[in-house]
C-alpha positions in Angstrom: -18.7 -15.7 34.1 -17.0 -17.7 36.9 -19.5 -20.8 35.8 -18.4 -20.7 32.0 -14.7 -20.7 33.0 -15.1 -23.6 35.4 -17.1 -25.7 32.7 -14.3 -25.0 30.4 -11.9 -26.6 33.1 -14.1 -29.2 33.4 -14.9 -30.1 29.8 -12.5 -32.2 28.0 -10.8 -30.9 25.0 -11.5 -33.3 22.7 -11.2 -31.2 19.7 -7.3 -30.6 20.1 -6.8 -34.6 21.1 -8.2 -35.4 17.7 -5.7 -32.8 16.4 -2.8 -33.8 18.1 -4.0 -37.9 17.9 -2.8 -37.3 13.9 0.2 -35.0 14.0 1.5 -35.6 10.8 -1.7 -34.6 9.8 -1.8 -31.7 12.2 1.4 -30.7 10.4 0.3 -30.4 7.0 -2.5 -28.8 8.2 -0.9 -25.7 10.2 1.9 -25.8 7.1 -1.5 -25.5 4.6 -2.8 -22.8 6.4 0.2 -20.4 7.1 0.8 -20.9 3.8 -2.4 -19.3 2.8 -1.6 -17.2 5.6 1.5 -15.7 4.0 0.2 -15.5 1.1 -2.3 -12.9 2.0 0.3 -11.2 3.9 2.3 -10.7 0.8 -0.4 -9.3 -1.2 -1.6 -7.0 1.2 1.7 -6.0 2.1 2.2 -5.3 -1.4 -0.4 -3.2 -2.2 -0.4 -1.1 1.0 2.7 -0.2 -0.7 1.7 0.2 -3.8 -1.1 3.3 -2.3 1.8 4.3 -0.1 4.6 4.6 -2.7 2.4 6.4 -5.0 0.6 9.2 -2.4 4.1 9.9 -0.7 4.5 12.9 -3.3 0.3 14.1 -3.3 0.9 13.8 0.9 4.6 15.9 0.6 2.7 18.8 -1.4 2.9 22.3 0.4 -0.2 23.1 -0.6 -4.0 23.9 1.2 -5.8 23.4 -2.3 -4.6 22.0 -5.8 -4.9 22.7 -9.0 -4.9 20.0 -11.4 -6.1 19.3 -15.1 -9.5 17.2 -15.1 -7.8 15.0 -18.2 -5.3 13.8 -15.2 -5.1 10.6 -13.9 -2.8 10.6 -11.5 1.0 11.8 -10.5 2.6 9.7 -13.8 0.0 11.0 -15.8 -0.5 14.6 -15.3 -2.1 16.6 -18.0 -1.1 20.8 -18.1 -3.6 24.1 -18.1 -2.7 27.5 -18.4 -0.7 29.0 -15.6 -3.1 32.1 -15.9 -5.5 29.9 -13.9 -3.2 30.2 -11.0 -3.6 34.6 -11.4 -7.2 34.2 -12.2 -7.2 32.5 -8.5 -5.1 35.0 -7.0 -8.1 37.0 -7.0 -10.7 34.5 -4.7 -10.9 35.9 -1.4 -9.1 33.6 0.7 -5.9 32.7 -1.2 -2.9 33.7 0.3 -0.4 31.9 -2.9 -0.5 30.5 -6.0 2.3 28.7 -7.0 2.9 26.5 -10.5 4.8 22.7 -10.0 5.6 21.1 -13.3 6.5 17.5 -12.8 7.2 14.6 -15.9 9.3 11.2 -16.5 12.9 11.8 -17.9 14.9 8.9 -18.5 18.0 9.4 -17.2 21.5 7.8 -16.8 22.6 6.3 -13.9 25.9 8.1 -12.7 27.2 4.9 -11.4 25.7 2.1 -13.3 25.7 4.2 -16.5 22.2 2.4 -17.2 19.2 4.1 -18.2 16.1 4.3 -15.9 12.7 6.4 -15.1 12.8 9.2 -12.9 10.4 12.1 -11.9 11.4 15.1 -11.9 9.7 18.1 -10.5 10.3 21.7 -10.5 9.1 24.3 -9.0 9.7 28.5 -8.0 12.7 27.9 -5.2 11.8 31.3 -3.8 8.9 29.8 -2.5 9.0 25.8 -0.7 6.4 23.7 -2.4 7.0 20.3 -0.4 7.1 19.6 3.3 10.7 17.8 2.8 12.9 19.8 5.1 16.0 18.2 3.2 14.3 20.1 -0.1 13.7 23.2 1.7 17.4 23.6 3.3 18.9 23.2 -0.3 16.7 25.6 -2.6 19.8 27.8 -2.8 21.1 24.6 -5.1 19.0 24.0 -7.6 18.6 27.8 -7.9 22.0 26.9 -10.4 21.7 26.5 -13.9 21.3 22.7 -14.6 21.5 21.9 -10.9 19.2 19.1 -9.3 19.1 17.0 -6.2 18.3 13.3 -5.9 16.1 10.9 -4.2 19.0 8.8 -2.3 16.1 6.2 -1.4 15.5 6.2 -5.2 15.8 2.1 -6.4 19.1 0.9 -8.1 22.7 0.9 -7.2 23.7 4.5 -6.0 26.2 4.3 -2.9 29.0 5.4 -4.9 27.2 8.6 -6.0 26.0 9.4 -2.8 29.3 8.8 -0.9 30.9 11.4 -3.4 27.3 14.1 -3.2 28.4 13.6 1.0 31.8 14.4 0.8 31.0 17.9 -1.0 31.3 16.6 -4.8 29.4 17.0 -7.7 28.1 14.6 -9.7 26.9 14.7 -12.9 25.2 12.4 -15.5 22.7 12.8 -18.7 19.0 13.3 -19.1 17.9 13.0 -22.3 21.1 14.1 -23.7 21.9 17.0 -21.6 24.1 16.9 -19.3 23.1 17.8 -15.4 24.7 17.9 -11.9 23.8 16.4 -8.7 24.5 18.6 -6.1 22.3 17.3 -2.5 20.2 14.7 -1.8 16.4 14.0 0.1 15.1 11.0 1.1 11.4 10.5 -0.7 11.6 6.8 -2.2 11.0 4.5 -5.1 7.6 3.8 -6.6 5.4 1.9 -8.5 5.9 4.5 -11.3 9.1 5.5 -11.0 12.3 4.7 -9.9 13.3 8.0 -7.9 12.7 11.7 -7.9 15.2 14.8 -9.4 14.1 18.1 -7.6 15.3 21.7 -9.0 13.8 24.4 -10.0 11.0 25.5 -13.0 13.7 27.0 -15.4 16.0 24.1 -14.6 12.6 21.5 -15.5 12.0 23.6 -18.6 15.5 22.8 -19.5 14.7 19.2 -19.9 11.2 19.5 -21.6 12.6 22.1 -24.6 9.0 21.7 -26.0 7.3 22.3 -23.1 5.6 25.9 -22.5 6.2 27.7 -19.5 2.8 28.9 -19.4 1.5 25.0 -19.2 1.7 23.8 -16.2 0.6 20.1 -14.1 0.0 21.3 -10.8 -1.1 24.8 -9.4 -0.4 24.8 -5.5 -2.6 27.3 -3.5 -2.2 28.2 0.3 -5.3 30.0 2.0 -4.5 33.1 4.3 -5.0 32.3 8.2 -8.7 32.8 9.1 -10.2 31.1 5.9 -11.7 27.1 5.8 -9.9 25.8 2.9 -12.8 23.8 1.8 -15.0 27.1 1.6 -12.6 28.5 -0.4 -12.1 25.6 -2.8 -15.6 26.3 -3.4 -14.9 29.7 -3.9 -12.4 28.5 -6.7 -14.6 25.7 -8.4 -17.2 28.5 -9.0 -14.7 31.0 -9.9 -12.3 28.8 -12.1 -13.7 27.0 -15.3 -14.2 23.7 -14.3 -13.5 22.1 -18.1 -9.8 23.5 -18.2 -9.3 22.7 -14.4 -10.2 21.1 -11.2 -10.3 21.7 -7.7 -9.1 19.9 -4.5 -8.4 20.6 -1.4 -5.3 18.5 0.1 -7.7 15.4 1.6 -9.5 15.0 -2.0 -5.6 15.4 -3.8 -4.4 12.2 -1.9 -7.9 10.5 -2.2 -7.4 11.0 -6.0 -4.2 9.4 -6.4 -5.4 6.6 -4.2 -8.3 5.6 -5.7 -6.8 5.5 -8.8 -4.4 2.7 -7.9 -7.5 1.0 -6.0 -9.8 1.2 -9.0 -8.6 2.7 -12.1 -5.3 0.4 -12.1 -5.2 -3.3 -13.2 -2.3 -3.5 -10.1 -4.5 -3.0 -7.5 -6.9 -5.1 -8.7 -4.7 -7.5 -9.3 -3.4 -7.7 -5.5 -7.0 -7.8 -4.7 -7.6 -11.1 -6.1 -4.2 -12.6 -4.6 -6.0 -12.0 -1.1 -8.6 -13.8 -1.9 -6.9 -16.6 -3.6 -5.1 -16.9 -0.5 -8.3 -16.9 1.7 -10.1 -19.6 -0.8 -6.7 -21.8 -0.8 -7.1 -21.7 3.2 -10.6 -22.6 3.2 -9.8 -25.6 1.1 -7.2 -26.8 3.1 -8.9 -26.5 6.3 -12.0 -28.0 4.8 -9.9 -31.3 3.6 -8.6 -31.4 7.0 -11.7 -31.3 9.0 -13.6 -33.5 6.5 -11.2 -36.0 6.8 -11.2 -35.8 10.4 -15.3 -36.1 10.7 -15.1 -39.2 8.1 -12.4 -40.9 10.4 -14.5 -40.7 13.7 -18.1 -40.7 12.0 -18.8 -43.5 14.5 -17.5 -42.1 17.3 -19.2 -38.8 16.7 -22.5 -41.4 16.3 -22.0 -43.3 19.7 -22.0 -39.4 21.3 -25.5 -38.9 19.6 -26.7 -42.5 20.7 -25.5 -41.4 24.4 -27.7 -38.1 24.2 -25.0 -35.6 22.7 -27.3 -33.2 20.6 -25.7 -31.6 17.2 -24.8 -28.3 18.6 -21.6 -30.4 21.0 -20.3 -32.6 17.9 -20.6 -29.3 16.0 -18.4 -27.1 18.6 -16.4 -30.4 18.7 -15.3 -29.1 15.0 -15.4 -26.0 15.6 -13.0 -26.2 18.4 -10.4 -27.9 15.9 -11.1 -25.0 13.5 -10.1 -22.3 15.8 -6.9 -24.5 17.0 -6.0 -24.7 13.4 -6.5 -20.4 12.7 -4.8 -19.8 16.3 -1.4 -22.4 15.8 -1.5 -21.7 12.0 -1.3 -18.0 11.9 1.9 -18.2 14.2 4.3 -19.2 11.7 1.9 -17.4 8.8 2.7 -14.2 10.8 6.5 -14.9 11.5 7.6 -15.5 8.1 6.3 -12.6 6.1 8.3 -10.2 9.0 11.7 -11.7 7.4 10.2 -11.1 3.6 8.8 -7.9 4.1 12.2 -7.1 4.8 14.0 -8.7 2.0 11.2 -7.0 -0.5 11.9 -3.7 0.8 15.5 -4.0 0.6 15.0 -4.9 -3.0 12.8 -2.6 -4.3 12.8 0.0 -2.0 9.3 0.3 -1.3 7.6 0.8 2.3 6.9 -2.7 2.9 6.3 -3.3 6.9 3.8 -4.9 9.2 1.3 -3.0 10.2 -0.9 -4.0 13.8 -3.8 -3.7 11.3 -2.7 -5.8 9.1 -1.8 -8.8 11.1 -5.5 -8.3 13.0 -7.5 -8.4 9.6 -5.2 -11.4 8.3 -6.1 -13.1 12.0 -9.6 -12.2 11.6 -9.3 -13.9 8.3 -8.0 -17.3 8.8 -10.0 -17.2 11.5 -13.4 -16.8 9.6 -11.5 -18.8 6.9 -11.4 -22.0 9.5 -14.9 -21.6 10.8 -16.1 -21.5 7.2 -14.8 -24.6 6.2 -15.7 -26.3 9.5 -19.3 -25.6 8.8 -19.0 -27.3 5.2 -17.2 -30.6 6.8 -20.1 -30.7 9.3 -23.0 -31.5 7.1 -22.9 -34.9 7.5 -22.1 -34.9 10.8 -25.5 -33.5 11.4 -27.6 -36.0 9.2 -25.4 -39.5 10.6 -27.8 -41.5 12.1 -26.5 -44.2 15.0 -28.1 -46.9 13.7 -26.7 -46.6 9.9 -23.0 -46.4 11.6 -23.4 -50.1 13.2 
């Protein structure tokens, strides 16, 4: 190991003096590549937020196993089944609870802005918590009141004004579908891809807002399992007990999963974000692969004179390669430094959880990385077949 480091020492680094020799073309280069760089920042960023915006409510769910409808997509498209489903599993060995949660879109005015927007709004029985939101659980006593519901204050739009007044002890109170409702607390859940915010009361105040809606049809049926029992065994339990053409089974794991996949496969969005990434990773490779080629063309008779001196292919080619990883390691500096400030300025704006990850930046390094290698390789083919005497 001491050897290796001491030829490194010793060898001269003639990749980064062809770099630097050109630094106007060094400069486009590094600007080529964190541009690329940023670019699959921004899309990854995007749709990390995208699966975390939209599993915040499946991960917030008090529940061991859930009940769902097998016609359901996911949370903004939740079918119903009977609530006698939920007594039917009452009676597996095993469950401790089974509780109903309706949720739907209402359109809603907002109290400060006076504009129209999509919110979700969920009830459920407030005898009972159904989400691990401590700010929920400490104000069940509220939306226990006719027509009384609290509000997502990390909901997207212009709500400082209402919140100031909610803090100070005041009601608020706007429409929903032409009925009239208060605002009494507030939570912190956040904005998603489907929805602007989230109202939280109880079932009777949700029934309220859905007049057609049957009590007895419900979207989600939470169950708890008694201390002692595996919750997978007694999903099992339920999936042979329950009929499996009027409603499915999942534990907590499989509930998230579901929601996930959905924006990962089922959605044009993620898909969509997908293919930015690897825009960004082919616009890389083909400004890397200019630069290089350019740079074998310029010193093709250099490269030549080291073959004529007994250089072998493998030195010209770690010659090239050695510009490449120069190119990933100085490019991905700014390509990592600017997506910090607009990660920031997206997440003020849409109020989604958009943040740099360790992960991320790794797999975006491992990227440009391979990214640089890849096109050095393609500007090296006719480095390997020059011949020294067709150069002079």
């Amino acid at each position: 190991m001491t050897g290796f480091i001491q030829e490194l020492q010793r060898r001269t680094p003639l990749g980064w003096l062809q770099l630097s020799h050109y630094k106007s073309r060094l400069l486009v280069a590094l600007s080529g590549i964190a541009f690329a760089d940023v670019l699959m920042f921004m899309q990854l960023g995007f749709q990390n937020a995208l699966y975390d915006s939209n599993t915040r409510l499946n991960r917030a769910v008090l529940a061991d196993i859930v009940l769902i409808s097998p016609q359901s997509r996911n949370m903004q498209n939740l079918a119903t089944f009977s609530r006698r489903r939920l007594l039917q599993a009452a009676d597996v060995p095993g469950v401790k609870s089974a509780e109903a949660m309706y949720i739907g879109l209402v359109t809603w005015k907002n109290p400060q802005t006076r504009r129209k927007t999509s919110v979700q709004a969920i009830g459920f029985n407030p005898e009972q918590p159904a989400l691990n939101i401590p700010e929920v659980n400490n104000q069940l006593d509220k939306i226990k009141l006719p027509d009384n519901f609290i509000f997502d204050r990390a909901a997207r739009g212009e709500y400082n004004k209402v919140f100031s007044q909610i803090s100070a002890g005041e009601s608020v109170t706007t429409e929903v579908d032409k009925r009239t409702i208060s605002i009494s607390g507030t939570f912190k859940l956040g904005a998603s891809f489907g929805a602007d915010g989230t109202l939280i009361s109880s079932d009777e105040n949700f029934l309220r807002l859905f007049p057609r809606r049957l009590a007895g049809s419900i979207n989600l049926g939470l169950v708890n399992v008694q201390p002692g029992y595996d919750p997978k065994q007694v999903a099992e339990a339920l999936k042979s007990y329950l009929p499996n053409d009027d409603v499915k089974v999942l534990t907590r794991a499989e509930y998230v999963k579901m929601e996930e996949d959905y924006w990962k496969t089922s959605s044009p969005i993620g898909f969509i974000f997908s293919l930015g990434v690897s825009m960004g990773f082919m616009v890389g490779v083909i400004i890397v692969y200019q630069v290089l080629s350019t740079d074998v063309n310029a010193h093709l008779k250099e490269y030549a004179t080291f073959k004529a001196m007994g250089y072998g292919n493998s030195y010209l080619l770690g010659v090239i390669f050695e510009e490449a990883l120069i190119l990933a390691v100085l490019g991905f500096i700014p390509g990592f430094i600017v997506p910090l400030g607009l990660y920031r300025l997206a997440a003020n704006a849409t109020n989604l959880p958009i943040f740099m990850t360790a992960v991320r930046a790794l797999l975006v390094l491992l990227l440009t990385i391979i990214m640089c290698i890849f096109s050095g390789a393609i500007a090296t083919r006719r480095l390997q077949s020059a011949d020294p005497a067709d150069m002079f």
